[in-house]
C-alpha positions as a Markdown table, in Angstrom:
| # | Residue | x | y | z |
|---|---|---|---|---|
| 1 | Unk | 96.0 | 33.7 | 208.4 |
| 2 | Unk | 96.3 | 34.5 | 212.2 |
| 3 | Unk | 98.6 | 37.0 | 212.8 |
| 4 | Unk | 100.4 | 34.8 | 215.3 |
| 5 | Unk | 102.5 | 33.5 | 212.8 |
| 6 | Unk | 104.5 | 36.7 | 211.7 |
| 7 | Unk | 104.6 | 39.9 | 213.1 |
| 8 | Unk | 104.9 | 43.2 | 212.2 |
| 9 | Unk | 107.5 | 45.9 | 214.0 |
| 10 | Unk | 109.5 | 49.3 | 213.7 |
| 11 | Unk | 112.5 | 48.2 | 211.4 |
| 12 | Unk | 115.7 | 48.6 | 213.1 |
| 13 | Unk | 119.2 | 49.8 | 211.9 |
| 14 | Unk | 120.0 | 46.2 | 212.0 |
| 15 | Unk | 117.7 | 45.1 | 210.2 |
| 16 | Unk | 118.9 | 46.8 | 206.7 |
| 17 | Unk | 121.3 | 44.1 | 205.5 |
| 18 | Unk | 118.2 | 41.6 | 205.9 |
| 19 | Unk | 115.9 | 43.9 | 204.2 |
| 20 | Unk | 118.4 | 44.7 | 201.2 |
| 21 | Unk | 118.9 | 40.9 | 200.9 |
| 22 | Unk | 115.3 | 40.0 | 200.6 |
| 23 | Unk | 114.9 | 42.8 | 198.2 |
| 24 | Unk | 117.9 | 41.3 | 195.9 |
| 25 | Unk | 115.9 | 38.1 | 196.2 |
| 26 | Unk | 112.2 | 38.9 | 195.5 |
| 27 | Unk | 113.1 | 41.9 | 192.9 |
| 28 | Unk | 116.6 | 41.2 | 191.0 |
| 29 | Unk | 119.4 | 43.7 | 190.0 |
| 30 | Unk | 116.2 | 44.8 | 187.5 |
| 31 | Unk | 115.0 | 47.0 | 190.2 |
| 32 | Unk | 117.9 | 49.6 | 190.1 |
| 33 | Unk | 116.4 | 50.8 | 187.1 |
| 34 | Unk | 112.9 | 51.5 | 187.8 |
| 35 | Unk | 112.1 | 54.8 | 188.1 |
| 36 | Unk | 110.1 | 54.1 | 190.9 |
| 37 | Unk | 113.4 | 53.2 | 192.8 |
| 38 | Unk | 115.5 | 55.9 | 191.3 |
| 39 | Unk | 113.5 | 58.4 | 192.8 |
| 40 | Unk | 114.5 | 56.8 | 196.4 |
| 41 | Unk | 118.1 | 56.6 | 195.4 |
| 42 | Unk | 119.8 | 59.2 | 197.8 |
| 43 | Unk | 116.7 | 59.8 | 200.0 |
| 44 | Unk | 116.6 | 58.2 | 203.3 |
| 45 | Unk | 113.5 | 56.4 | 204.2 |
| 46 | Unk | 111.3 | 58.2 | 206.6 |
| 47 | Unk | 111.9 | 55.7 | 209.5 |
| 48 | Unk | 109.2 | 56.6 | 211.9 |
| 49 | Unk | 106.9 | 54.6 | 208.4 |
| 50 | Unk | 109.5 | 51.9 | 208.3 |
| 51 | Unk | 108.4 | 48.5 | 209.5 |
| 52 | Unk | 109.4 | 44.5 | 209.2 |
| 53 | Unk | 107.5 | 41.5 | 209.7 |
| 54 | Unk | 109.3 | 39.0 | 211.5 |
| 55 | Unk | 108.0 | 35.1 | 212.1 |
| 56 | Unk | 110.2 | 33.8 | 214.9 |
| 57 | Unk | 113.8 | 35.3 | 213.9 |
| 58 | Unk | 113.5 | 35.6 | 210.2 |
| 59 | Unk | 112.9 | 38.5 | 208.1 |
| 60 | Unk | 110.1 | 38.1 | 205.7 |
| 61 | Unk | 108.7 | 41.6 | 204.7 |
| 62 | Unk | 109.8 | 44.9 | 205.0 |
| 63 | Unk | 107.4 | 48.7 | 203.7 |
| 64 | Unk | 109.5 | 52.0 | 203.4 |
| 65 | Unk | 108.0 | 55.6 | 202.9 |
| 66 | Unk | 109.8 | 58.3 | 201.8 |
| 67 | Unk | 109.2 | 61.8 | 201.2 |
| 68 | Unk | 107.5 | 63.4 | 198.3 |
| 69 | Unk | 106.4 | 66.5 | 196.7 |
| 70 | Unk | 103.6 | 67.7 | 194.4 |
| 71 | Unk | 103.2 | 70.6 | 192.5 |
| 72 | Unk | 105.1 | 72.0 | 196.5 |
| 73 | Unk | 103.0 | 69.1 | 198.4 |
| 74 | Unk | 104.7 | 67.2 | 201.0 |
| 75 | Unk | 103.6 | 63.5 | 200.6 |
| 76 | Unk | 104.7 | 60.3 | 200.4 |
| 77 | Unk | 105.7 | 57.3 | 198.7 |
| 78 | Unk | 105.5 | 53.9 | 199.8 |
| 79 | Unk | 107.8 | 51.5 | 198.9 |
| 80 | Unk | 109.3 | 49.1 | 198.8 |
| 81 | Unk | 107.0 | 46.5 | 199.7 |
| 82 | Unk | 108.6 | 43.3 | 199.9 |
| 83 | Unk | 107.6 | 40.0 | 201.1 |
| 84 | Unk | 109.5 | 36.8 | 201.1 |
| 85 | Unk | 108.0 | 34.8 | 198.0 |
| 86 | Unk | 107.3 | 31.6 | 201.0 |
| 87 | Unk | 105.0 | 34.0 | 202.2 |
| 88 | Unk | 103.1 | 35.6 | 199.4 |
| 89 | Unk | 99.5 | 35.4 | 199.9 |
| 90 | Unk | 99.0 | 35.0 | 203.8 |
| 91 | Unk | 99.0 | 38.9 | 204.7 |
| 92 | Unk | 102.5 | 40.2 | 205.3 |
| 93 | Unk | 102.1 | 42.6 | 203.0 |
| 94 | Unk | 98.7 | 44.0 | 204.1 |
| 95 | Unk | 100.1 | 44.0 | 207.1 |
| 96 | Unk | 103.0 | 45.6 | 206.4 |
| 97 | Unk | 101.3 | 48.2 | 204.5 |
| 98 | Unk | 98.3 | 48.7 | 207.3 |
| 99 | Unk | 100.8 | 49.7 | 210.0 |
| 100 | Unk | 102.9 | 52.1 | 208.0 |
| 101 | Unk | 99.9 | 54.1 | 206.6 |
| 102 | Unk | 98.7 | 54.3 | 210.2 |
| 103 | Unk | 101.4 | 56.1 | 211.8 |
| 104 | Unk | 101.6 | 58.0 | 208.4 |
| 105 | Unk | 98.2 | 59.6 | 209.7 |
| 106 | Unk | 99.1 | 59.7 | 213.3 |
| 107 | Unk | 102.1 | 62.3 | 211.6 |
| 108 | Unk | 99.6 | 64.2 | 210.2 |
| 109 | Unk | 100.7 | 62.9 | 206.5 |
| 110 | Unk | 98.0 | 63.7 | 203.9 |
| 111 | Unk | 98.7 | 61.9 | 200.7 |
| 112 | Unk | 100.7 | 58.7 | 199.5 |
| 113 | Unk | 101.7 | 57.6 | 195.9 |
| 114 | Unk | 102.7 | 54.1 | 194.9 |
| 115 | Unk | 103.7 | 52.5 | 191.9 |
| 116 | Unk | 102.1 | 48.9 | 191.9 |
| 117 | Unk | 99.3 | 46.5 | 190.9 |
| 118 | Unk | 95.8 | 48.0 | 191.2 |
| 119 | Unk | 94.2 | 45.0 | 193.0 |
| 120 | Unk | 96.6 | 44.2 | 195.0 |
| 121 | Unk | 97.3 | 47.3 | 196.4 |
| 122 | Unk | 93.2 | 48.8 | 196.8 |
| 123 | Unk | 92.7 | 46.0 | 199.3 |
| 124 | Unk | 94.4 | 48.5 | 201.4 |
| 125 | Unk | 92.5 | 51.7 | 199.3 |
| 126 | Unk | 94.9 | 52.7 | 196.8 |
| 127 | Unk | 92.9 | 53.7 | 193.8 |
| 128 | Unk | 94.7 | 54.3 | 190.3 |
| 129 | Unk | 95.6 | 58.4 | 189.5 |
| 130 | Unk | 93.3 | 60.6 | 187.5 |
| 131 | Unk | 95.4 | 60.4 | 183.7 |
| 132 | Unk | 97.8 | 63.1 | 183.3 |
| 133 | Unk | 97.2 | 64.7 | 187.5 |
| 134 | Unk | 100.7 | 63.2 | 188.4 |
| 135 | Unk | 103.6 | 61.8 | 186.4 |
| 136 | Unk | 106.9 | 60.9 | 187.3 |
| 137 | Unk | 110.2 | 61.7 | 185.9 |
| 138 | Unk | 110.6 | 58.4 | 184.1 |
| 139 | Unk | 108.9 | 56.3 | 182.6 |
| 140 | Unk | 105.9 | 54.5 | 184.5 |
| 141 | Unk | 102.9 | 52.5 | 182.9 |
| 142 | Unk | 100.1 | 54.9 | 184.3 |
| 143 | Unk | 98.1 | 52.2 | 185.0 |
| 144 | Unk | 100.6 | 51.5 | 187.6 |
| 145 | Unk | 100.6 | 54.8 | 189.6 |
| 146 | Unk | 98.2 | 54.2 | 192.8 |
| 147 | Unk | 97.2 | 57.4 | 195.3 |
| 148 | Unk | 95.5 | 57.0 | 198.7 |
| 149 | Unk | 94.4 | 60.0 | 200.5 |
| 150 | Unk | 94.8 | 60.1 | 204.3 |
| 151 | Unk | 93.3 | 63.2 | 204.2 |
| 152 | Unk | 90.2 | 63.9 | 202.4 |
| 153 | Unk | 90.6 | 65.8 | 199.4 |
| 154 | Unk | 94.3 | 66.0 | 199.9 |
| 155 | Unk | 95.2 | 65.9 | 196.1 |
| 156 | Unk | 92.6 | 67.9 | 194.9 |
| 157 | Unk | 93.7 | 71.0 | 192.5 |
| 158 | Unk | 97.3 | 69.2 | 192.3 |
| 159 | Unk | 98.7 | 67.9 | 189.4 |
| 160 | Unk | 102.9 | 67.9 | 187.9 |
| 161 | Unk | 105.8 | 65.6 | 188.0 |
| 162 | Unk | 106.4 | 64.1 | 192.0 |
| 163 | Unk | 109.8 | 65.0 | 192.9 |
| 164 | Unk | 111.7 | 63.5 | 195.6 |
| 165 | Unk | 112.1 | 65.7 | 198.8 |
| 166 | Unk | 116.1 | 64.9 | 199.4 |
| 167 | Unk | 116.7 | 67.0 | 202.5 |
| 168 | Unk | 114.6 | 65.1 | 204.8 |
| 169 | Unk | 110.8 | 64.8 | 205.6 |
């Protein structure tokens, strides 16, 4: 799809009432209890990794990071990825996703954790966790629980439940 249809930008402080209404929309009240977003809850989003994709004037995506720790690791987790159902399957999310692991390496990050669909999300090289290396403190189908290094060899030797860092990044 050519990228002239949507773009992709730093998300604004303005933009958080659109982004929490398309995630109301595309995930349901269901996603206050995922662990996944329960280890958010109370943690800003790292907003130098935050971005929206915008086609004209409507929101339809949004990525977060926040931070992470392993085992005393500063990393990160992406997520939520959203993208407005109309647009499912042109990019957005790739996108989305592209530009937000980007600046996380121009910041020197070294690691990323995900929860999410294997196929979808190694198109942008997330590759499923070693069984047992990194848990979270809820449930999570391990199947689900994607790493990416931006760093070579970033998670090697760590292992343990990620905690979320809740004074800041």
């Amino acid at each position: 799809m050519p990228e002239s249809l949507f773009r992709v930008a730093p998300e604004r402080p303005e933009d958080a009432a659109a982004i929490d209404k398309l995630h109301e929309f595309a995930f349901g009240p269901g996603r206050f209890a995922r662990t996944a977003y329960r280890m958010r809850e109370g943690v800003p989003a790292i907003e130098a990794l935050s971005f929206a994709a915008w086609t004209q004037d409507r929101l339809i995506g949004s990525v977060r990071f926040f931070p992470v720790a392993l085992a005393g690791h500063a990393g990160l987790m992406l997520g939520p990825l959203v993208v407005d159902p109309a647009w499912k399957g042109r990019g957005v999310g790739l996108k989305l996703m592209q530009a937000g692991l980007e600046a996380a390496r121009g910041l020197g990050r070294d690691w990323v954790i995900l929860v999410g669909d294997e196929p979808y999300y190694a198109r942008a090289g997330f590759r499923r966790v070693a069984e047992e290396q990194i848990r979270l403190p809820g449930p999570v189908d391990p199947a689900r629980l994607l790493a990416l290094e931006l760093r070579a060899g970033a998670l090697d030797g760590l292992s343990g439940v990620l905690t979320p860092v809740r004074n800041g990044a």
